[in-house]
ZADO-1210 file (C-alpha; in nm, 4 decimals, padded with zeros to 6 digits):
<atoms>
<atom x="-00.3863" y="-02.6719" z="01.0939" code="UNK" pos="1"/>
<atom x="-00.1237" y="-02.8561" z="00.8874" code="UNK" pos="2"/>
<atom x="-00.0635" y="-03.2173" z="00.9612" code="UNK" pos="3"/>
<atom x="00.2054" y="-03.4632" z="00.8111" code="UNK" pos="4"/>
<atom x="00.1588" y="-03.8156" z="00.8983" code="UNK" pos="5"/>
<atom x="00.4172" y="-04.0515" z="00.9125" code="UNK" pos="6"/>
<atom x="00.5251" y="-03.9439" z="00.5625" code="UNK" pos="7"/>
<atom x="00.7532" y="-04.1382" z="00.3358" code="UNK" pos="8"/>
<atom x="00.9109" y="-04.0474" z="-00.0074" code="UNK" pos="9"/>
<atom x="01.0528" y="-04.2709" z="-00.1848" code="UNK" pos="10"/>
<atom x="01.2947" y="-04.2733" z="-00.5421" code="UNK" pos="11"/>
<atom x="01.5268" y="-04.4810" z="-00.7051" code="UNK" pos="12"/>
<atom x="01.8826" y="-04.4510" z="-00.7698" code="UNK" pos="13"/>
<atom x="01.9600" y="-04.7290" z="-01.0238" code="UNK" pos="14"/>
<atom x="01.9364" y="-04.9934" z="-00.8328" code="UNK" pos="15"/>
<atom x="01.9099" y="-04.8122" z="-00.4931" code="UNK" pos="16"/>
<atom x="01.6009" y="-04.7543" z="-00.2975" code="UNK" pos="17"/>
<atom x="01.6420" y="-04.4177" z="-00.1138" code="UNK" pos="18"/>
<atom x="01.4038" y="-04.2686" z="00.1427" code="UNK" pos="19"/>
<atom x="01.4420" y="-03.9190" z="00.1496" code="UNK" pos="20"/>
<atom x="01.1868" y="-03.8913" z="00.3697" code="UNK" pos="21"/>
<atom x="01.1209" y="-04.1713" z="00.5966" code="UNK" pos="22"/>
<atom x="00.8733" y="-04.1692" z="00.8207" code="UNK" pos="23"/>
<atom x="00.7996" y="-03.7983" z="00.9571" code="UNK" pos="24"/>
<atom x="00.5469" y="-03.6785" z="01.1079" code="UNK" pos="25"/>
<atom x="00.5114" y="-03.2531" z="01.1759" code="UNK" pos="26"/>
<atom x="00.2439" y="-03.0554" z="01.2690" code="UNK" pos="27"/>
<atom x="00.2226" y="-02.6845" z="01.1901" code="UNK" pos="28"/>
<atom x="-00.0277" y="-02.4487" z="01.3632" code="UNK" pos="29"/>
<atom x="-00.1194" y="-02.0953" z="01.3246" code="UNK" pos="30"/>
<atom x="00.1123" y="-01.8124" z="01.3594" code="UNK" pos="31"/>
<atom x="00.4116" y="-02.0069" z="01.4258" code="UNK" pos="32"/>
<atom x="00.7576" y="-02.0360" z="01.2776" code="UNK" pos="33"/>
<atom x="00.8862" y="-02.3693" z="01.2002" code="UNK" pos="34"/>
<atom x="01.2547" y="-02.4335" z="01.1128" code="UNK" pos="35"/>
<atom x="01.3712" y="-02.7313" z="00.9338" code="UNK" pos="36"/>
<atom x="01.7426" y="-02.7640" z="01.0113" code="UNK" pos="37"/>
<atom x="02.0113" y="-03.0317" z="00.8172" code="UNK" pos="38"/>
<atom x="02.2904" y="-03.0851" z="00.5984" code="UNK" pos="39"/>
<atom x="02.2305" y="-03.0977" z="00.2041" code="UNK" pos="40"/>
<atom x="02.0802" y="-03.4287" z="00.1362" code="UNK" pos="41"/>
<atom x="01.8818" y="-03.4733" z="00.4843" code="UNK" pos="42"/>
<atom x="01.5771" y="-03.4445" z="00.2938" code="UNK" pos="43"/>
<atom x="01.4480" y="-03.0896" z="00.4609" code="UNK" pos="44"/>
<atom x="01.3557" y="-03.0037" z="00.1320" code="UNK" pos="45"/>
<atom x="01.2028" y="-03.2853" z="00.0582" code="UNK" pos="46"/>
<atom x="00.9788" y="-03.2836" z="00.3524" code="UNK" pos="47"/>
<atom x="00.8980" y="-02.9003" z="00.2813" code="UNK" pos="48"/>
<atom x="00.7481" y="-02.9705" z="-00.0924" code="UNK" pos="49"/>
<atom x="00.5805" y="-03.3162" z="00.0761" code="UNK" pos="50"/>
<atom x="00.4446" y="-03.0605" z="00.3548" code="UNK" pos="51"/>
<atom x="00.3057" y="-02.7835" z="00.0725" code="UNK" pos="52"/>
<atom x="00.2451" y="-03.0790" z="-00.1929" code="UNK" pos="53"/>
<atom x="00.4410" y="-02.9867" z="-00.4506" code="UNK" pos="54"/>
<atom x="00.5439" y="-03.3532" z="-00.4146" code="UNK" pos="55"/>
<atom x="00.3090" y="-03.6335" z="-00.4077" code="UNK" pos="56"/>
<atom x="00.3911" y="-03.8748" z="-00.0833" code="UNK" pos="57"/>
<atom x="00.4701" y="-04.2350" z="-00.1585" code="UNK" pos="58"/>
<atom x="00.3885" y="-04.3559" z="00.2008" code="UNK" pos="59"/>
<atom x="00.1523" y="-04.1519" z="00.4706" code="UNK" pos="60"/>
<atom x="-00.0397" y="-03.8392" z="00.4462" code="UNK" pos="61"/>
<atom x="-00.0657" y="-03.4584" z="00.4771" code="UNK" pos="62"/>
<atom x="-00.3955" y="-03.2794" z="00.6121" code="UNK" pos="63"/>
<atom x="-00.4574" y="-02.9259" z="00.5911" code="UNK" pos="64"/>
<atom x="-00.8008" y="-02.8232" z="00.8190" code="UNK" pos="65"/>
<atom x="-00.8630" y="-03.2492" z="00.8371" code="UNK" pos="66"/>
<atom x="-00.8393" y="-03.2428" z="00.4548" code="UNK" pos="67"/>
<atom x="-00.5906" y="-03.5067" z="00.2854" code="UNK" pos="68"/>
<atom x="-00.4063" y="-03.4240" z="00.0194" code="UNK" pos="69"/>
<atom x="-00.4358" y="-03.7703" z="-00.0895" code="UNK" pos="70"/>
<atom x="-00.7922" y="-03.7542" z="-00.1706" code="UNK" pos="71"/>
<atom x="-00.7882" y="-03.4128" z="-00.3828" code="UNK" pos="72"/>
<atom x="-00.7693" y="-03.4147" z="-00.7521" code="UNK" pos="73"/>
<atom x="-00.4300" y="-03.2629" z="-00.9516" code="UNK" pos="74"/>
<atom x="-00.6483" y="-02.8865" z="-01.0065" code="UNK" pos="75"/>
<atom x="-00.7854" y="-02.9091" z="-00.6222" code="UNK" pos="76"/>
<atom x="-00.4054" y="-02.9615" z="-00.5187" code="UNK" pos="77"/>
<atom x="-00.2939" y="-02.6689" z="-00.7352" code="UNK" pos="78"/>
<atom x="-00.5484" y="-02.4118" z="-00.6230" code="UNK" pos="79"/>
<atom x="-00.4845" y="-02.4973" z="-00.2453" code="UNK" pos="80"/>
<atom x="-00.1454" y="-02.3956" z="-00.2856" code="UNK" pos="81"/>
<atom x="-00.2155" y="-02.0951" z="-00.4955" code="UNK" pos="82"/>
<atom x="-00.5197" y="-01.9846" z="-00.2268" code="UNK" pos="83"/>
<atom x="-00.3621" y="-02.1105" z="00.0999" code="UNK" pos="84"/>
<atom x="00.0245" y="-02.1044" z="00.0654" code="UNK" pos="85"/>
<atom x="00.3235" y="-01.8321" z="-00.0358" code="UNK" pos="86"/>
<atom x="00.6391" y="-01.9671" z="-00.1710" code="UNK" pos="87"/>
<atom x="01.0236" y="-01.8535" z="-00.1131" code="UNK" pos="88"/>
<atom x="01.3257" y="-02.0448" z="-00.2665" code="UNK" pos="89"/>
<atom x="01.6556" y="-01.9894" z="-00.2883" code="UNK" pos="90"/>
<atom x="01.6675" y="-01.9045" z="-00.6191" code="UNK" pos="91"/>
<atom x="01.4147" y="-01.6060" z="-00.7180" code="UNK" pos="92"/>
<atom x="01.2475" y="-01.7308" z="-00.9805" code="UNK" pos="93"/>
<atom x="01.1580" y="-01.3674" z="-01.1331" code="UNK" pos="94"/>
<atom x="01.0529" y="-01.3099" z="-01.4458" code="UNK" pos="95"/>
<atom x="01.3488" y="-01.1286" z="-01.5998" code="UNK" pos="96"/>
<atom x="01.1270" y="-00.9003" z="-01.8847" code="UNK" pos="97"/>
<atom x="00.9095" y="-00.8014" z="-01.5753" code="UNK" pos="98"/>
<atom x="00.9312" y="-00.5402" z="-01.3507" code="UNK" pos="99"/>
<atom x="00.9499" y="-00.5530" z="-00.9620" code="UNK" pos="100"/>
<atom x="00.5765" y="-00.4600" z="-00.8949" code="UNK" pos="101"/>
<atom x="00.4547" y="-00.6758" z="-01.2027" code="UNK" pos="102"/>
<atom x="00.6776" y="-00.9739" z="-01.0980" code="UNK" pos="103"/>
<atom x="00.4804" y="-00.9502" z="-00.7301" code="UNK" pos="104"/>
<atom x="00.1396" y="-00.9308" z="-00.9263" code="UNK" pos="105"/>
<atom x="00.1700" y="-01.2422" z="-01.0876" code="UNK" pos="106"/>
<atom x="00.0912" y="-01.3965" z="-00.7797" code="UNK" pos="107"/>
<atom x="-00.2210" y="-01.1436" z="-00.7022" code="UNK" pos="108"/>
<atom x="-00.5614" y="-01.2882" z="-00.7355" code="UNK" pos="109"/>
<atom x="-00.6928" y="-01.0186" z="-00.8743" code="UNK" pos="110"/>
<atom x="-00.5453" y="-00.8261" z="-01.1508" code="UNK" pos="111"/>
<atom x="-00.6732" y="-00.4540" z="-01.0019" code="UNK" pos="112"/>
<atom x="-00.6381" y="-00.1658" z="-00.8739" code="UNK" pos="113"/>
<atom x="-00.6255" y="-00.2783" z="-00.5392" code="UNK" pos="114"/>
<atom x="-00.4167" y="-00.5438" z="-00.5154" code="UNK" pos="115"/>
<atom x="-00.1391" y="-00.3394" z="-00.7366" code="UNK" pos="116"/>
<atom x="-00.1913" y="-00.0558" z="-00.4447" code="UNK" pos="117"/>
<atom x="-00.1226" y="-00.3534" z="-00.2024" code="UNK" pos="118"/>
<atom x="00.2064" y="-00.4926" z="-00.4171" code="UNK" pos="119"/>
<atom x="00.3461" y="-00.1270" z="-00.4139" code="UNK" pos="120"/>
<atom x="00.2530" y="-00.1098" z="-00.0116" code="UNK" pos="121"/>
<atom x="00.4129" y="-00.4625" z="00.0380" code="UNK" pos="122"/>
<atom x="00.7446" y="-00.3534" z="-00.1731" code="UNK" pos="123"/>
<atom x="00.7658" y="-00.0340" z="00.0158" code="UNK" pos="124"/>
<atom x="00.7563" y="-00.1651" z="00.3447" code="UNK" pos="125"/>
<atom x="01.0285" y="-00.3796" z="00.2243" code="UNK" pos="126"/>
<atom x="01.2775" y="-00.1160" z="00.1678" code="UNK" pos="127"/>
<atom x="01.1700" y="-00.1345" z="-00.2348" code="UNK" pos="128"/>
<atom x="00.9545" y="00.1545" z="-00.2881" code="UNK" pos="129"/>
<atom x="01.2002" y="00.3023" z="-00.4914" code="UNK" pos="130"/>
<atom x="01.2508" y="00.0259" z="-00.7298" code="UNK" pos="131"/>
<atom x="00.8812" y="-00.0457" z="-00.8057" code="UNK" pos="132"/>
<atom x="00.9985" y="-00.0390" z="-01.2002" code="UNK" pos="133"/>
<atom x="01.3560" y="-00.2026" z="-01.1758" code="UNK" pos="134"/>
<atom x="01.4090" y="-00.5294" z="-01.3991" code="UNK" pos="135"/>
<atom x="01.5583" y="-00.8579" z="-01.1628" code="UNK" pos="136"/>
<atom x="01.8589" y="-00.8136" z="-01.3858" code="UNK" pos="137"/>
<atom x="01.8923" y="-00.3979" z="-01.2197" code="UNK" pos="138"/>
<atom x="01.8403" y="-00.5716" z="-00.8634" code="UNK" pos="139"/>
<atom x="02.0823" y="-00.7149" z="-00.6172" code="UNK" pos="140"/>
<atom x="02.0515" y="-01.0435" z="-00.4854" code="UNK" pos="141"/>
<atom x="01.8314" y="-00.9420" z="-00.1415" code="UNK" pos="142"/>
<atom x="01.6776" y="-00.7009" z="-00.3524" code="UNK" pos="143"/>
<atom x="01.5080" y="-00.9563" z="-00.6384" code="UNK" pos="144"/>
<atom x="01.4565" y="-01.2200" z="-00.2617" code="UNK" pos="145"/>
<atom x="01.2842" y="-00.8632" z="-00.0848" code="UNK" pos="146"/>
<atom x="01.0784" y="-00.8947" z="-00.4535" code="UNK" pos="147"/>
<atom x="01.0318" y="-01.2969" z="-00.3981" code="UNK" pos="148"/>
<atom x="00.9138" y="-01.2250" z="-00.0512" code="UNK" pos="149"/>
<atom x="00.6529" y="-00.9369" z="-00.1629" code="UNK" pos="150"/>
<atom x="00.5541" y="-01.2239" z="-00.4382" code="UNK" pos="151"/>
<atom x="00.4231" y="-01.4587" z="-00.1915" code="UNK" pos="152"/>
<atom x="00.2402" y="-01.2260" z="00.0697" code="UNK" pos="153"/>
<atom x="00.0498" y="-01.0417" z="-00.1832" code="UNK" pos="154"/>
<atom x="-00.2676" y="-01.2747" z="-00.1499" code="UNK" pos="155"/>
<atom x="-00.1621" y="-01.3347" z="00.2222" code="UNK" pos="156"/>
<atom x="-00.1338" y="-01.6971" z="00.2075" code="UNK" pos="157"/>
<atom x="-00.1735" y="-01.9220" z="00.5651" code="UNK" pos="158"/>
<atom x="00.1556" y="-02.0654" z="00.5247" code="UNK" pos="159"/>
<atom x="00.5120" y="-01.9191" z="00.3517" code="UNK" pos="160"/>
<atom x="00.6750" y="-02.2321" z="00.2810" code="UNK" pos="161"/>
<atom x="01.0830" y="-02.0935" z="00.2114" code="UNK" pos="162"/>
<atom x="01.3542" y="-02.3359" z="00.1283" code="UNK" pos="163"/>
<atom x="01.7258" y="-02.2133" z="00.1915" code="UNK" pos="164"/>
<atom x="01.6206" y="-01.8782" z="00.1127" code="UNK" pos="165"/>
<atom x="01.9033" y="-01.7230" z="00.2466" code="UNK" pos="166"/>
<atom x="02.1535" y="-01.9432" z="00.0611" code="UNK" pos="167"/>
<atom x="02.2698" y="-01.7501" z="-00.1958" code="UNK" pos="168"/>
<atom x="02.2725" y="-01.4089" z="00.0176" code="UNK" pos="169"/>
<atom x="02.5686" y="-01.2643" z="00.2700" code="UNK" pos="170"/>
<atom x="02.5234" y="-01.3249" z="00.6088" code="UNK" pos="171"/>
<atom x="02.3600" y="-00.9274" z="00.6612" code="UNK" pos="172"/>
<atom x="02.1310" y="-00.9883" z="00.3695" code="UNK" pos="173"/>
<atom x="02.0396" y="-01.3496" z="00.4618" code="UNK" pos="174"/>
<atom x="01.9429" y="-01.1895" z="00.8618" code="UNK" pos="175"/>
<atom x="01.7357" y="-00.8934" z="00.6917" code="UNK" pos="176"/>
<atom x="01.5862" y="-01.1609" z="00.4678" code="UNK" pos="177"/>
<atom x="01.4698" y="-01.3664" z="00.7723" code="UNK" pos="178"/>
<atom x="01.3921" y="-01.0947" z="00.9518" code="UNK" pos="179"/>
<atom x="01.1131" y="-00.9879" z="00.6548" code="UNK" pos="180"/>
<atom x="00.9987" y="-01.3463" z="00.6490" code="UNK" pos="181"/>
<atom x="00.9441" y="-01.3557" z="01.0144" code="UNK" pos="182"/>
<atom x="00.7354" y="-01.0628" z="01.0192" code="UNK" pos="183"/>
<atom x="00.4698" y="-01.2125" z="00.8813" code="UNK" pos="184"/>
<atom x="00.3594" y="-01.4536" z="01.1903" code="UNK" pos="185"/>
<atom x="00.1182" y="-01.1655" z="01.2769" code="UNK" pos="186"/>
<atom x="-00.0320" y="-01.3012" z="00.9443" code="UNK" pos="187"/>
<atom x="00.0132" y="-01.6809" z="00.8845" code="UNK" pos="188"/>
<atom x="00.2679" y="-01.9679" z="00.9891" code="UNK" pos="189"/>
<atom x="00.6574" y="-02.0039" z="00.8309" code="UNK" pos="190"/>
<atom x="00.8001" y="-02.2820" z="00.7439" code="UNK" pos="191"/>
<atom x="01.1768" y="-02.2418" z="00.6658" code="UNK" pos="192"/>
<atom x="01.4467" y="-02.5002" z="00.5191" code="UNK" pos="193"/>
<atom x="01.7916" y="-02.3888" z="00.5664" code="UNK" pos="194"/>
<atom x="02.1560" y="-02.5915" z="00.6638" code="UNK" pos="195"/>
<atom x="02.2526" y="-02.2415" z="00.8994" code="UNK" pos="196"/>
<atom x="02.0783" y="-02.2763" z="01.1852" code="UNK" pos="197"/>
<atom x="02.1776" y="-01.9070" z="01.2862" code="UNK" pos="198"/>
<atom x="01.8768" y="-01.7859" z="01.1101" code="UNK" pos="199"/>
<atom x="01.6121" y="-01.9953" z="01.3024" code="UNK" pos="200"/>
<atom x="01.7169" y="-01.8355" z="01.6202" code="UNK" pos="201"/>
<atom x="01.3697" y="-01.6963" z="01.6958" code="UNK" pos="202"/>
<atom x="01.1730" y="-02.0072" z="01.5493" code="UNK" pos="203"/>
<atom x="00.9300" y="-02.1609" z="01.7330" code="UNK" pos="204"/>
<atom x="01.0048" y="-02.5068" z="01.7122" code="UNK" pos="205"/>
<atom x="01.3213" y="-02.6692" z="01.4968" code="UNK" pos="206"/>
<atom x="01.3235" y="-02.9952" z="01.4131" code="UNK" pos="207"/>
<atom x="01.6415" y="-03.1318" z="01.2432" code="UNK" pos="208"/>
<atom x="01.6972" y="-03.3682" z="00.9566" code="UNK" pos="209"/>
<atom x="01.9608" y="-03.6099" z="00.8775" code="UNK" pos="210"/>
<atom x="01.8941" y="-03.8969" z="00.6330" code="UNK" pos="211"/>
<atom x="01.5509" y="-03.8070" z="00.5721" code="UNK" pos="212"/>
<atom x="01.4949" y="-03.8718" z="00.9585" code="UNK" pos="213"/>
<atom x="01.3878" y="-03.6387" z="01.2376" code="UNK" pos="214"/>
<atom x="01.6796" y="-03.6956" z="01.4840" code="UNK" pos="215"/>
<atom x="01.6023" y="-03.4513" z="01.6962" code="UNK" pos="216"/>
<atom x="01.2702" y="-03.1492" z="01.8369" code="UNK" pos="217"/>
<atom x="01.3964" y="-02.8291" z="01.9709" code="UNK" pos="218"/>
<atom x="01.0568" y="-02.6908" z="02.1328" code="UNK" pos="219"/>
<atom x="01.1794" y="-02.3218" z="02.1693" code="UNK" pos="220"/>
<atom x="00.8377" y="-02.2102" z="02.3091" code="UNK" pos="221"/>
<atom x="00.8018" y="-02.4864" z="02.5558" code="UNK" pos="222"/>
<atom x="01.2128" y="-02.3807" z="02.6544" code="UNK" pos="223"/>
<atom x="01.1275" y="-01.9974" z="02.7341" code="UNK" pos="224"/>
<atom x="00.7953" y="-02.1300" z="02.9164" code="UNK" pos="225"/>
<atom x="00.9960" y="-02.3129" z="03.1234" code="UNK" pos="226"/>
<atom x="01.2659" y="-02.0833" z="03.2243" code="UNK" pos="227"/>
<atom x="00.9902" y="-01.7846" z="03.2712" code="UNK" pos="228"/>
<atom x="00.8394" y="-02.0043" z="03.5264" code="UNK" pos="229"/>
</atoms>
């Protein structure tokens, strides 16, 4: 489904040449949770906004369905990730003068009836239904993520791409958070950055960063195969 190949970026650091990515290549397939696992400067996140191109690669390519990202305009780019992909960071990014359920239907796409009956469904089975009409600032920290969360399911995107998203949360939020974000396999394929590799326990595959290098695979699936055999 999603393909990175061999994918390099490249920036400078006054006279420095830095990869922080350096030649990775990932694939991502349906319904499956994907944990990207390193220390800050790795280059997880990096490869994550490479992977969902919100960066633009400086050596390789990315595919989604055999399509290159390389070949698409700025506008095709854009509207890919609005149509195909949900987005989770570790900071909220809520709009402060908007409420819970409005700050989800920014990302509707369709302003109606419908969709604002599926934000309120999406918040309540998120332990929000309460706090439809709460401001971010009236909201606890897993509260305004359970709001982030809500954000980018509501047009039930292939892929959630979610970097550190439990970094600013204690350790019970953070496991609730991941717990919500997991759910949604039964919908699409998760992609998660994160340094705490106690929240990837149920991930399909890990791979793990250092230096903007894979260094190492850990095929969970392929594991419990194995020992069910």
């Amino acid at each position: 489904m999603l393909q990175g190949e061999n994918l390099t970026l490249t920036y400078q650091d006054g006279d420095r040449t830095i990869d922080a990515v350096d030649d990775v290549s990932i694939s991502v397939e349906d319904h499956q949770f994907i944990g990207i696992l390193g220390p800050s400067g790795s280059g997880k996140s990096s490869l994550l906004y490479l992977l969902s191109g919100l960066r633009k690669v400086t050596e390789g390519e990315v595919y989604l369905d055999g399509r290159a990202y390389g070949k698409m305009s700025d506008r095709e780019r854009v509207a890919l990730r609005r149509s195909e992909y949900g987005f989770v960071f570790q900071q909220h990014f809520l709009i402060n003068y908007l409420t819970a359920l409005e700050n989800v239907m920014v990302s509707a796409p369709v302003q109606d009836t419908a969709h604002a009956e599926q934000a309120k469904a999406l918040l309540a089975d998120l332990g929000m239904g309460d706090k439809l009409h709460r401001f971010p600032y009236e909201l606890s920290g897993g509260e305004r993520q359970r709001v982030a969360i809500a954000r980018a399911m509501i047009h039930r995107p292939r892929i959630i791409f979610a970097d550190e998203p439990t970094g600013l949360l204690d350790r019970r939020t953070g496991l609730q958070v991941m717990a919500l974000l997991r759910s949604y396999r039964d919908q699409g394929s998760l992609i998660a950055v994160t340094h705490n590799p106690e929240i990837l326990t149920e991930a399909d595959l890990v791979v793990r960063m250092r230096d903007g290098q894979v260094i190492k695979v850990e095929d969970r699936l392929a594991r419990v195969a194995t020992n069910s055999t």
